[in-house]
N, C-alpha and C positions, 0 to 999 in steps of 0.2 A: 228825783233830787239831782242838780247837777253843783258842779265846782266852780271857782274860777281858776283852784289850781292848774299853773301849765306842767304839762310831760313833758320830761327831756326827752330829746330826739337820741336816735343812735341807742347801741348799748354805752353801759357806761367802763370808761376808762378802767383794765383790771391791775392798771400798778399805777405809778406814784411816780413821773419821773425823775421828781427831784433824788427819790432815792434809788433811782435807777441810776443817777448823776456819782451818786457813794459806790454804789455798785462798780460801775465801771472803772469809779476810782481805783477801787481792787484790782481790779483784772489789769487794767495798764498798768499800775504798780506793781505785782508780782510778775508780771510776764514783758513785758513794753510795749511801748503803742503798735508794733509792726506787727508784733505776734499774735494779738489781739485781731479778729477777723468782726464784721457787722453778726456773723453767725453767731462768735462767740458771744456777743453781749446780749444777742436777741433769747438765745437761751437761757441766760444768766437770770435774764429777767421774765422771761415767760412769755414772750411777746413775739411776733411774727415781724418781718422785714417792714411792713405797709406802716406797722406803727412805730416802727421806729423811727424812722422817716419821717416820720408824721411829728412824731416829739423831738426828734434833735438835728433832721437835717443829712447831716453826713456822721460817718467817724470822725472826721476833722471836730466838724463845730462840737458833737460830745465832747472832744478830749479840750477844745478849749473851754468849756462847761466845769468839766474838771477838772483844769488849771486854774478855775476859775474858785471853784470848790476848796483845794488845796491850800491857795493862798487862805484863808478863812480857819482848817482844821488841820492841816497837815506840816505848814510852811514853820521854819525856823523862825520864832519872835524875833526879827532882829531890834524892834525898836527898846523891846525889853533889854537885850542884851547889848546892844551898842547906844547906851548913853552917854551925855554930855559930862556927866559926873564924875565915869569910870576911869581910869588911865587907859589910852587904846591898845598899848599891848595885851595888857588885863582881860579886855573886852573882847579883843582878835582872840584870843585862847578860848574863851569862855563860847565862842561860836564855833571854833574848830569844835570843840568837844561836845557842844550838843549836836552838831552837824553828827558826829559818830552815834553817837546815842542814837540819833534820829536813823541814820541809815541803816542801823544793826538793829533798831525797832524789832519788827515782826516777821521771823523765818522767811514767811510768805510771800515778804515784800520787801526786800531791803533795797539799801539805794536810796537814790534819789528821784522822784517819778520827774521832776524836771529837768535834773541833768541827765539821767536818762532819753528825757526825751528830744535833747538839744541831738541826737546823734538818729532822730527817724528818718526812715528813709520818705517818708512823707513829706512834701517839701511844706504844707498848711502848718501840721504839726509840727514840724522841726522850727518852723517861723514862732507862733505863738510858744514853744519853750523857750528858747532864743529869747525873745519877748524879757519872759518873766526871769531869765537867766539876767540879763541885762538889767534891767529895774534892779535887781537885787546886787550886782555888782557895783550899780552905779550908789547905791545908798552906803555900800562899804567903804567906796574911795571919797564919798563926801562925810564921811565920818573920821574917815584918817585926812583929809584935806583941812579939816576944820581947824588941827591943831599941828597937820606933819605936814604941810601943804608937799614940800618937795619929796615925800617918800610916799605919796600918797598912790601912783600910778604902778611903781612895782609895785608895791605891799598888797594892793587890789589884786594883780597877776598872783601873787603869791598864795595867796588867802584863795582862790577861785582855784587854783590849780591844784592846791589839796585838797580841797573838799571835794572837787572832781575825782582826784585818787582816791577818797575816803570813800566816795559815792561804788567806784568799780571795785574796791576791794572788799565793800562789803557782799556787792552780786555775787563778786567770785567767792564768799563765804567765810571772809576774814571774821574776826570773833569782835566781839567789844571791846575786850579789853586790847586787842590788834592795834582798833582804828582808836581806841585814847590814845596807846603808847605812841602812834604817831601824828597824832593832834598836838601831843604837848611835845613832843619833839621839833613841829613846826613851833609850835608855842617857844621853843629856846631859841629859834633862827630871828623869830619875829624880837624877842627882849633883844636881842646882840643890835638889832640894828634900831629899835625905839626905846626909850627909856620908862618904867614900867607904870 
């Protein structure tokens, strides 16, 4: 009796890169992209160099995979949080403080994995954070442009420059309620200078 089933060739595939994509999410999130070695994630995942390679290329293109990732499960809503409806000071407060939340998250991971990663010594990776760092700024200042056109250029500096503090004081172990107290303390600079 014969088939017309075909046999795959090879063995088959023993992990799932997609969540090998989550995986490494972790590890560059708890540790940063520099510290993170091709060893580390081949282990993580159970995999040898040949296939890793084979599934993602470089370190590089993983971590833009999972920047890619991030935006999707990890990234601050901002479209939730900066509406057309809200007042923008209301709205700027409202994303400092989940910015905190988000960074004092999980022991294992705090921070930000992309502003974090705006500072690799990787010049790929530092590009593609940078990237998404940028996108993300530029939606803030057309958010405050829509309505504050001329405060729109600091207040983006402003808003980007604490969250970058929020992001490092959380690495360095600052608490939650740390990086609220100075979210909404940003939150009182931003009402002085827009009306709420």
């Amino acid at each position: 009796m014969t088939t017309n089933k075909a046999r795959a060739r090879g063995r088959p595939r023993r992990f799932d890169p997609d969540e090998g994509v989550a995986t490494a999410q972790q590890l560059f999130h708890a540790r940063g992209y520099d510290a993170v070695s091709v060893a580390d994630v081949t282990e993580a995942l159970g995999i040898n160099p040949p296939s890793f390679y084979g599934a993602y290329g470089s370190k590089a293109q993983l971590y833009g995979r999972v920047l890619d990732r991030w935006a999707i499960t990890g990234a601050i809503p901002m479209s939730d949080i900066l509406r057309p409806d809200r007042p923008v000071a209301e709205a700027l407060v409202d994303l400092l403080e989940e910015a905190a939340r988000r960074y004092a998250g999980a022991p294992e991971a705090t921070g930000c994995l992309v502003l974090e990663g705006t500072r690799s010594n990787d010049r790929d990776a530092r590009d593609a954070a940078c990237g998404v760092n940028r996108a993300a700024e530029e939606a803030i200042r057309a958010y405050i442009a829509a309505r504050h056109p001329d405060e729109a250029d600091r207040l983006t500096d402003f808003v980007s420059t604490t969250m970058s503090g929020l992001s490092a004081k959380a690495r360095n172990g600052n608490s939650l309620d740390q990086l609220l107290s100075t979210a909404r303390l940003a939150g009182t600079a931003i009402a002085g200078v827009l009306p709420a």
